[in-house]
Residue, then its C-alpha position, 0 to 999 in steps of 0.5 A: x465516491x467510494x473507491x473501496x467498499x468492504x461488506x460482512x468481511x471474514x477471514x479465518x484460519x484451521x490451526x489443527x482442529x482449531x478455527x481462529x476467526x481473524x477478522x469479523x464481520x468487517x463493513x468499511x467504506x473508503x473514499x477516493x482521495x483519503x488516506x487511512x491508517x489502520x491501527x491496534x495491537x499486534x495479532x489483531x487482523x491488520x495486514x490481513x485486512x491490508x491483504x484482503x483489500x489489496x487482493x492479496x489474499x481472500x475472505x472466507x465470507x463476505x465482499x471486498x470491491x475496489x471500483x465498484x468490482x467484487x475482487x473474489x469474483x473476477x478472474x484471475x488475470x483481471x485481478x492480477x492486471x488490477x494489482x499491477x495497474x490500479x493498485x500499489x505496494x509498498x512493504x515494510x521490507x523493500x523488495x529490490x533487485x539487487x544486481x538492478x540499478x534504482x531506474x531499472x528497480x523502479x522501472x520492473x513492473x513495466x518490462x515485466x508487464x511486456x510495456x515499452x520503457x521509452x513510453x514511461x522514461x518520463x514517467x520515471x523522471x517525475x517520480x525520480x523528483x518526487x522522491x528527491x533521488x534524480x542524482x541515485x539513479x544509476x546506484x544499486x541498492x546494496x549502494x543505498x541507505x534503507x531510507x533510500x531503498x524505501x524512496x525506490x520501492x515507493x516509486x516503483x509502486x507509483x511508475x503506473x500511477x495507480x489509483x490505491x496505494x497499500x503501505x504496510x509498516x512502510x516505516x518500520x525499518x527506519x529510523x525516526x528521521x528516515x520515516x518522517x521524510x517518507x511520510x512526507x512523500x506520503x502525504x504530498x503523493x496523497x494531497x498533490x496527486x489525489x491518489x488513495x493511500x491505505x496503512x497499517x502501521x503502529x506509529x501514532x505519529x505516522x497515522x497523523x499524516x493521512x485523513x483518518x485512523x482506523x482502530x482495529x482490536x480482536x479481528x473488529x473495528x472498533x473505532x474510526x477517527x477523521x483527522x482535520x490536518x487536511 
C-alpha cells in the first residue's frame, strides 16, 4: 500500500527574470512502513521535496498525495489537521520552548490543538520510554545536551502517533555518538511501531538504518537503493 504517491512533481522559483527549476518531474511512490532516505549534494531539490511532501510548501506542477489525497487540493484547515495528526516533524534545529519543561514541550501540539492533557499523559509516559528521558522530564531544554533536546523534538513529533515522519538533517548538529542513538530511536520507531519515516540527510551512514535511499542531483531522481538491513 502506497502511503505517499508523488506524480510529474515540479517546483521552480523567479530570481529576478531568471526561472530556477528546482525539482523536475518528480514520480515517486512510498509504501506505509519504509524508511526513505533522501541524498545528493547540497542545492540539489532535497528539503524542497521534503517540504513539498510534507505540505509545507506547494509545486508549481504536478500531485503530492498522502492517503490517497491530493494535499494541493484540500483545504486548507484539512491540510493543517493532517500536519498536525497524521504527520510529523523533526528538524535539524529542534525548536523548543524554552521557559517550557520537556513534558510540556512534548506535550505543545495537544494544548495548542484545544485536546485534554490527562487524555494523553500516558501517551507521553510511553514516548518518554521510548526516548530513555522519563528521569528529564521536568528539566528545560537550556538544561539539556543537544542530543537530549533532539530525543524531545522527536517526541513531540510522535505525542499524536502519526502515520508519516519527516526528519530533515535530524542529526545535523550533533556529534557522531549523539547522532547514532538517534538513529536508533529511528529505527526502532520504524521497525517496532511500523510507522513511515522520510529523511533528507547527507550522512551515508545515517541513510544505512532506513529501508532505502534515494539519490536526488540537479532537482531529478536518479537513483533508488532498497537496502536489505530490514
Amino acid at each position: 500500500m502506497n502511503i505517499i504517491e508523488v506524480k510529474n512533481l515540479n517546483k521552480s522559483f523567479n530570481v529576478g527574470k531568471e526561472c530556477i527549476h528546482v525539482l523536475k518531474n518528480i514520480n515517486l511512490n512510498v509504501r506505509k512502513g519504509e524508511f526513505i532516505s533522501i541524498m545528493g549534494p547540497s542545492g540539489g531539490g532535497k528539503s524542497t521535496l521534503l517540504y513539498l511532501l510534507g505540505g509545507l510548501d506547494k509545486p508549481t506542477s504536478g500531485i503530492v498525495s498522502i492517503e490517497g489525497k491530493d494535499i494541493s487540493k484540500i483545504k486548507k484547515k484539512e491540510i493543517s489537521w493532517m500536519r498536525r495528526n497524521r504527520i510529523g516533524f523533526v528538524f535539524q534545529f529542534y525548536n523548543l520552548v524554552p521557559n517550557l519543561s520537556v513534558e510540556d514541550n512534548i506535550m505543545l501540539p495537544v494544548i495548542l490543538d484545544g485536546k485534554k492533557i490527562k487524555d494523553y499523559n500516558k501517551r507521553l509516559d510511553e514516548i518518554l520510554d521510548i526516548i530513555g528521558m522519563k528521569e528529564k522530564r521536568k528539566m528545560t531544554p537550556r538544561e539539556l545536551s543537544g542530543g537530549q533536546q533532539q530525543r524531545v523534538a522527536i517526541a513531540r513529533a510522535l505525542i499524536f502517533e502519526p502515520e508519516i515522519i519527516f526528519l530533515d538533517e535530524p542529526i545535523g548538529n550533533l556529534d557522531s555518538k549523539t547522532g547514532t542513538e538517534i538513529m536508533e530511536i529511528f529505527r526502532r520507531v520504524n521497525r517496532e511501531y511500523g510507522k513511515t519515516l522520510i529523511q533528507v540527510t547527507h550522512s551515508a551512514e545515517s541513510a544505512r538504518y532506513g529501508t532505502s535511499v534515494i539519490r536526488l542531483i540537479d532537482g531529478e531522481i536518479v537513483d533508488r537503493e532498497d537496502l536489505k538491513n530490514k
